[in-house]
DRENVO-256963 format. One record per residue (C-alpha): residue number from 0; residue in one letter; x, y, z. Coordinates in pm, 1 decimal. Example, Ala and Ser with C-alpha at 12.3 -4.5 7.8 and 13.67 -1.06 7.14 Angstrom:
# DRENVO-256963
i  aa  xx  yy  zz
0  A  1230.0  -450.0  780.0
1  S  1367.0  -106.0  714.0
END
This chain:
# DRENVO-256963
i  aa  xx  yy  zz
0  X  -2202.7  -2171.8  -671.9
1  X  -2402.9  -1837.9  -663.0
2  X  -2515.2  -1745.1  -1001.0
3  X  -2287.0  -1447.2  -1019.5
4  X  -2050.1  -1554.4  -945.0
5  X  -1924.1  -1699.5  -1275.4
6  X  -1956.1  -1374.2  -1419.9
7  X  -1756.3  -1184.9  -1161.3
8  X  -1429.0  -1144.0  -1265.6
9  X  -1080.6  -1271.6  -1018.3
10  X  -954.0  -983.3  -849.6
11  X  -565.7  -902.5  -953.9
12  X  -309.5  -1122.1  -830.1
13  X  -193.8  -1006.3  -538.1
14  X  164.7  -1184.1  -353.0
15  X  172.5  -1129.9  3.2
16  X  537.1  -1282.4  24.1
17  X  832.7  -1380.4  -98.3
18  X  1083.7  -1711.9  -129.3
19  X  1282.9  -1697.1  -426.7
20  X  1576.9  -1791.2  -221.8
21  X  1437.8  -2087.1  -27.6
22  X  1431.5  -1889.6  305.1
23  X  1097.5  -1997.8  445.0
24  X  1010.8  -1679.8  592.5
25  X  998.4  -1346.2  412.7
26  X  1222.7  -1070.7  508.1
27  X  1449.0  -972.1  156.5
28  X  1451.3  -1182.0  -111.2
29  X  1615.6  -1200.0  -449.5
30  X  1684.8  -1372.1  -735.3
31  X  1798.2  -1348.4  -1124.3
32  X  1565.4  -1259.5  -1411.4
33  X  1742.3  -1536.9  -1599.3
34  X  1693.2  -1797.4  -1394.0
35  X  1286.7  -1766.3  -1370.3
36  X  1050.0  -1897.8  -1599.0
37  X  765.5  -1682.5  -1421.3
38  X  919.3  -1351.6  -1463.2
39  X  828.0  -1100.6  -1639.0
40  X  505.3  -1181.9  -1538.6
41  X  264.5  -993.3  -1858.6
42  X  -17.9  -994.7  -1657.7
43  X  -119.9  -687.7  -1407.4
44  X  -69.1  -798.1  -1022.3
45  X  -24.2  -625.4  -725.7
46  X  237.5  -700.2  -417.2
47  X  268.8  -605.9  -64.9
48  X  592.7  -545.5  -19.0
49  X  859.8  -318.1  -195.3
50  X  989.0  -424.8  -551.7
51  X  1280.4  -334.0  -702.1
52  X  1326.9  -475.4  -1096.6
53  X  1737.9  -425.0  -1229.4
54  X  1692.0  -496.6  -1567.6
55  X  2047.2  -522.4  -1751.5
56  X  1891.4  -640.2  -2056.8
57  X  1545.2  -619.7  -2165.1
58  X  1323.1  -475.0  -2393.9
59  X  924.6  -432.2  -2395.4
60  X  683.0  -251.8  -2192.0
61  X  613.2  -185.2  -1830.9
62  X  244.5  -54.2  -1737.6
63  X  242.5  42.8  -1393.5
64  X  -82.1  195.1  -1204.1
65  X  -197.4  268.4  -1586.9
66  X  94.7  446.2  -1698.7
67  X  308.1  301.4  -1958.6
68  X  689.5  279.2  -1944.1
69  X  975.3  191.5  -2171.5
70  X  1114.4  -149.8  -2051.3
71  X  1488.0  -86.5  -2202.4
72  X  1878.9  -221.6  -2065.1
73  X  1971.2  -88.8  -1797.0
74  X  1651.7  3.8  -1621.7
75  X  1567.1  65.6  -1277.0
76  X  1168.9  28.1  -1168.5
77  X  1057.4  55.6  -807.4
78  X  733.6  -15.2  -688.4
79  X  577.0  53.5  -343.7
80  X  364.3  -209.4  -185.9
81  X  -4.2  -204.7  -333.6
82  X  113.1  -51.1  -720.0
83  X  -53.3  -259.7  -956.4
84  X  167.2  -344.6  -1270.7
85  X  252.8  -567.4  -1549.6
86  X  570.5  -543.9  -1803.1
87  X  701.8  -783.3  -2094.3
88  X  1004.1  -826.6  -2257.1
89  X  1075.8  -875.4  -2655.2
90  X  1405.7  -1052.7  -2528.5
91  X  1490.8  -1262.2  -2247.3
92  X  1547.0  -1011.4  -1991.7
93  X  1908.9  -1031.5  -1754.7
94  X  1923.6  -874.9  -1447.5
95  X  1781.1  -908.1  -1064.4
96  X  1441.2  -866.6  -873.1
97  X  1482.0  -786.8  -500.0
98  X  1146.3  -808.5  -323.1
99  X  1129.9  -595.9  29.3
100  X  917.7  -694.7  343.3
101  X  745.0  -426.0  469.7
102  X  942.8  -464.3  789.6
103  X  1289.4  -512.0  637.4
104  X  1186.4  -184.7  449.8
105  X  1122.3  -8.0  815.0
106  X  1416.5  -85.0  989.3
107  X  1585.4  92.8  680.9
108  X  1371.7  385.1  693.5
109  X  1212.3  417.5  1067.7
110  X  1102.9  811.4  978.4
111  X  847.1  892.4  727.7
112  X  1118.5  1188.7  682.2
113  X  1372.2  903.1  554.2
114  X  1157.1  772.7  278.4
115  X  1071.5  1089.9  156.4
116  X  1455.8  1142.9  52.4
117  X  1389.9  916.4  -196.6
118  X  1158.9  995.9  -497.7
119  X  1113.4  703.8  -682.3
120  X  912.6  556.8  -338.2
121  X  654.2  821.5  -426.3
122  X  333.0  679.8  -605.9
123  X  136.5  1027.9  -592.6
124  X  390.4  1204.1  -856.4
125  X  690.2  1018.7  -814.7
126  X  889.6  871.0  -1101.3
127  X  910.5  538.3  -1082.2
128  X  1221.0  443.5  -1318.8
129  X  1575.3  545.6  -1353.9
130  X  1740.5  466.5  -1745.7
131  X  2129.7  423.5  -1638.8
132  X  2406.7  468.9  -1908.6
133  X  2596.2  177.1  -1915.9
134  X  2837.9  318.7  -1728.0
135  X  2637.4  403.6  -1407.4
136  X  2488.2  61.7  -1456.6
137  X  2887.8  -62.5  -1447.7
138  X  2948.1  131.3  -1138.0
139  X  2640.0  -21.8  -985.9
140  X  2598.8  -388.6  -1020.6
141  X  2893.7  -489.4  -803.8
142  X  2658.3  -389.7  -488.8
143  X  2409.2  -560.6  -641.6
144  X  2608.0  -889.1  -638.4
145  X  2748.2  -836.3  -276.8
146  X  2383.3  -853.1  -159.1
147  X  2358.8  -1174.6  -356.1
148  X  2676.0  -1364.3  -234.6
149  X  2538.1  -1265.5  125.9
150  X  2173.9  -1392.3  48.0
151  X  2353.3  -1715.8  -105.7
152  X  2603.2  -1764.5  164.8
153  X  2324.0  -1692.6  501.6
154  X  2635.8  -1621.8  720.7
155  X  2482.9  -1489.6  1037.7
156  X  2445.9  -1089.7  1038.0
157  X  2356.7  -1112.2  649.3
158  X  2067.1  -899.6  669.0
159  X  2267.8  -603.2  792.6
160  X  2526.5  -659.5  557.6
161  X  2225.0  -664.1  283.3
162  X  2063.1  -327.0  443.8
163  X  2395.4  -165.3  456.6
164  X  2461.9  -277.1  69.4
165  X  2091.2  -145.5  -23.6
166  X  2058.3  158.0  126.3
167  X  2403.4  254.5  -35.0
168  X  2250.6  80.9  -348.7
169  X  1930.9  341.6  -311.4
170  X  2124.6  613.8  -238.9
171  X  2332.2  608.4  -513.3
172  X  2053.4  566.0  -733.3
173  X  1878.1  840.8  -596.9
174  X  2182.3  1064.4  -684.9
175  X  2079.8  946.1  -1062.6
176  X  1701.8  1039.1  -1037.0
177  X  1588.4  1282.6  -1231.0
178  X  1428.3  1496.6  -955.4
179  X  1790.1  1493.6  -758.7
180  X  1893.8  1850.6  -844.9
181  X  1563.7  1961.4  -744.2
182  X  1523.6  1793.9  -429.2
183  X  1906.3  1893.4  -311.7
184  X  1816.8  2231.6  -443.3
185  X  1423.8  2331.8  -281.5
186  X  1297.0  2297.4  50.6
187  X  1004.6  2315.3  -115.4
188  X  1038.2  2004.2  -285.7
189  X  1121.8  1827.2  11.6
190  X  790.2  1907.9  202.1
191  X  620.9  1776.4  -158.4
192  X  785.6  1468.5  -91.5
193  X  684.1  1461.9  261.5
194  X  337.3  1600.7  154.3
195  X  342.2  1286.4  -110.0
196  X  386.3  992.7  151.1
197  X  118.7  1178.7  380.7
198  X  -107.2  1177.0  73.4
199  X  -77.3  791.2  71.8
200  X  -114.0  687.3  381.0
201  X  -421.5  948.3  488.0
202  X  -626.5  1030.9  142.7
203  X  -966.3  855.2  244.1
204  X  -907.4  988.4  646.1
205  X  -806.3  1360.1  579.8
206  X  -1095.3  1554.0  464.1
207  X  -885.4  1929.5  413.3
208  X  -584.6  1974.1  281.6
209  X  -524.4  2174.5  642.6
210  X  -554.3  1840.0  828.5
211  X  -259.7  1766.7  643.3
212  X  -49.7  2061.1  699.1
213  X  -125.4  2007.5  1069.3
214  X  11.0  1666.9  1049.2
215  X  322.3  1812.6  838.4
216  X  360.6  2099.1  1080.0
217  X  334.3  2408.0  815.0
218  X  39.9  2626.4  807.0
219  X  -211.0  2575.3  509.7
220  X  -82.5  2835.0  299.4
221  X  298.2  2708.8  320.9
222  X  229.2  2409.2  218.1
223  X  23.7  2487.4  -100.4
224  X  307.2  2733.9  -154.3
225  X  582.7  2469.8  -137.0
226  X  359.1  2207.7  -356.8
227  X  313.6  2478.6  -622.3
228  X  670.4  2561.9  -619.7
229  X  736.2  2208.5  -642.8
230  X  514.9  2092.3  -869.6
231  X  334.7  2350.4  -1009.2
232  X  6.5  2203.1  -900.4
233  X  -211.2  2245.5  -561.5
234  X  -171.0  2048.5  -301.2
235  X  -617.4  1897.6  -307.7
236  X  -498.9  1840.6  -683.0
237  X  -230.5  1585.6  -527.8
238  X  -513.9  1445.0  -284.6
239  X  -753.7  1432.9  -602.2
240  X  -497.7  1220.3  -806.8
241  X  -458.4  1012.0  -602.8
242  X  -835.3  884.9  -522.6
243  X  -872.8  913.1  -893.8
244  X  -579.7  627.8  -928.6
245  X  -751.5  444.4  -639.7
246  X  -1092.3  476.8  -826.6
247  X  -912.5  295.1  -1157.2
248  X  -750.6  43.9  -939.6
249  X  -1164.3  -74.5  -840.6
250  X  -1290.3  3.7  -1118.9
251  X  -1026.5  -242.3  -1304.4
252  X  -1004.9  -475.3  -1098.4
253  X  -1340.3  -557.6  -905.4
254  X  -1711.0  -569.6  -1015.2
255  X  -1877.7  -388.2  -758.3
256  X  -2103.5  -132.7  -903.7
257  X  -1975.4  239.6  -955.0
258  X  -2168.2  379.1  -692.6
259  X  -1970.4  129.9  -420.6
260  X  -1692.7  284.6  -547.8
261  X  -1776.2  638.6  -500.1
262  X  -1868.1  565.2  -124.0
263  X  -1543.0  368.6  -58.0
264  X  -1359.9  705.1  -182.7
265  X  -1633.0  920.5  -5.4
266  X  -1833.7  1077.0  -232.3
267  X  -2187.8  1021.2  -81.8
268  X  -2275.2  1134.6  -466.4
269  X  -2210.6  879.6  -733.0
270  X  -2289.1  1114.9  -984.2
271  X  -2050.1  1357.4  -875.5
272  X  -1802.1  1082.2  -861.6
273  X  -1914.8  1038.6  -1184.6
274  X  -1830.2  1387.2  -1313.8
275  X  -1513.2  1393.6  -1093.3
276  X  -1398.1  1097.4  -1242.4
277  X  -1474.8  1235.8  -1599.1
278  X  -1274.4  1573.7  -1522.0
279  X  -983.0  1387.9  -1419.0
280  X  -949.4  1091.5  -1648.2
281  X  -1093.1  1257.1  -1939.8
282  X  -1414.6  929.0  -1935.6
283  X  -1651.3  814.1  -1763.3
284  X  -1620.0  509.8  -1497.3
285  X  -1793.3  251.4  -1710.3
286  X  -1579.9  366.1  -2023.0
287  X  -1291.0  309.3  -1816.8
288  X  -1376.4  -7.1  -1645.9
289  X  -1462.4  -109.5  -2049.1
290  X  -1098.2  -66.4  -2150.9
291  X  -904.1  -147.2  -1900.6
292  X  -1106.0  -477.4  -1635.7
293  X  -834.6  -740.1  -1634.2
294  X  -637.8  -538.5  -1879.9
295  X  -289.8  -813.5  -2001.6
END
């Protein structure tokens, strides 16, 4: 063994798939709370693929990319594929996981334009919970348990039966989220949204915020307009945000030195990383990586 490497710390968990329901291969999978011993899992891991957590009863504490939600009935959480997260429960929680393949998820959504109607897929300023009265959660579940007589039946077609019973599933959800009125209501909130996902996919290859307005098909101006309509930020603050969650993510969960991190989010500086990371998360990268490395 190399003589660091008892020092270095495991890397989060990551799960690459998916097999709660004895499938074999991951597409959609799903399964009850109650009926895992593994779940809530209190310790932060990361998957890669789309997770949806229906909580009808629980209570605790759901940190997710270093933010820190209420974990209460009838709660909603999405997470995108990469999110790093851990939550608890004070009570044996009731309710469903659905996990999402990556590919299941794009023959849902083929257009980036798709996704973007839905805010709680948005890890650059998205919220990723909706609290449902118990009324809404009522009016809710019975899709819920469609998709799971399908998934326990595997009648041929089931997938497109499950799609069809999601994407109503989302949509109605969506009508719940918080930012609904506001997307219905602003085009400029839907080129945020738009602006978001681009954010994701492109914040280490863009290097101006006009390389993304280019890709968005707005001029520079519009779309700092629309973002500080939207959001009352700018749109590099978005862009900024977003390496600065990336830069906790490596800083948490890795031991390579702060300076490899700077380069991987290009800053051929370290000690401008340095101060840029102190401007945005109010410490310094080692006081960070103190705190939070392996945080459970």
């Amino acid at each position: 063994m190399p003589p660091d490497t008892a020092q270095r710390r495991e890397p989060f968990p990551t799960f690459d798939s998916s097999d709660f329901s004895g499938e074999g291969a991951f597409y959609f999978d799903l399964v009850r709370l109650q009926h895992r011993q593994d779940i809530p899992r209190g310790f932060l891991h990361r998957h890669n693929y789309y997770h949806l957590l229906w909580m009808s009863r629980a209570q605790g504490e759901h940190l997710l990319d270093f933010e820190r939600y209420d974990v209460r009935d009838h709660a909603v959480f999405f997470l995108t594929p990469g999110q790093v997260h851990a939550w608890r429960s004070r009570v044996p929680p009731d309710g469903y996981v659905m996990n999402i393949s990556t590919d299941f998820f794009a023959q849902m959504f083929p257009r980036a334009d798709d996704i973007a109607k839905f805010p709680f897929f948005h890890p650059t300023g998205g919220v990723p919970v909706v609290y449902l009265s118990p009324e809404q959660h009522g009016a809710l579940l019975p899709l819920i348990q469609e998709i799971e007589r399908e998934m326990q039946q595997r009648e041929v077609g089931r997938f497109d039966v499950v799609r069809s019973y999601l994407l109503i599933l989302l949509t109605r959800l969506r009508r719940l989220h918080p930012e609904h009125d506001a997307a219905a209501a602003s085009p400029a909130y839907a080129l945020l949204r738009r602006y978001s996902l681009l954010v994701e996919e492109h914040y280490l290859a863009f290097g101006a915020i006009r390389d993304y307005a280019q890709a968005l098909g707005v001029s520079e101006r519009q779309l700092n307009d629309a973002v500080r309509r939207a959001s009352g930020g700018t749109a590099s603050q978005m862009v900024q945000a977003r390496k600065v969650l990336e830069a906790k993510r490596l800083l948490s969960n890795t031991d390579i030195a702060i300076a490899d991190v700077a380069f991987r989010l290009n800053f051929e500086d370290p000690a401008y990383f340095t101060r840029f990371f102190r401007r945005h998360a109010g410490e310094a990268p080692g006081e960070f990586r103190r705190r939070h490395a392996r945080l459970d």
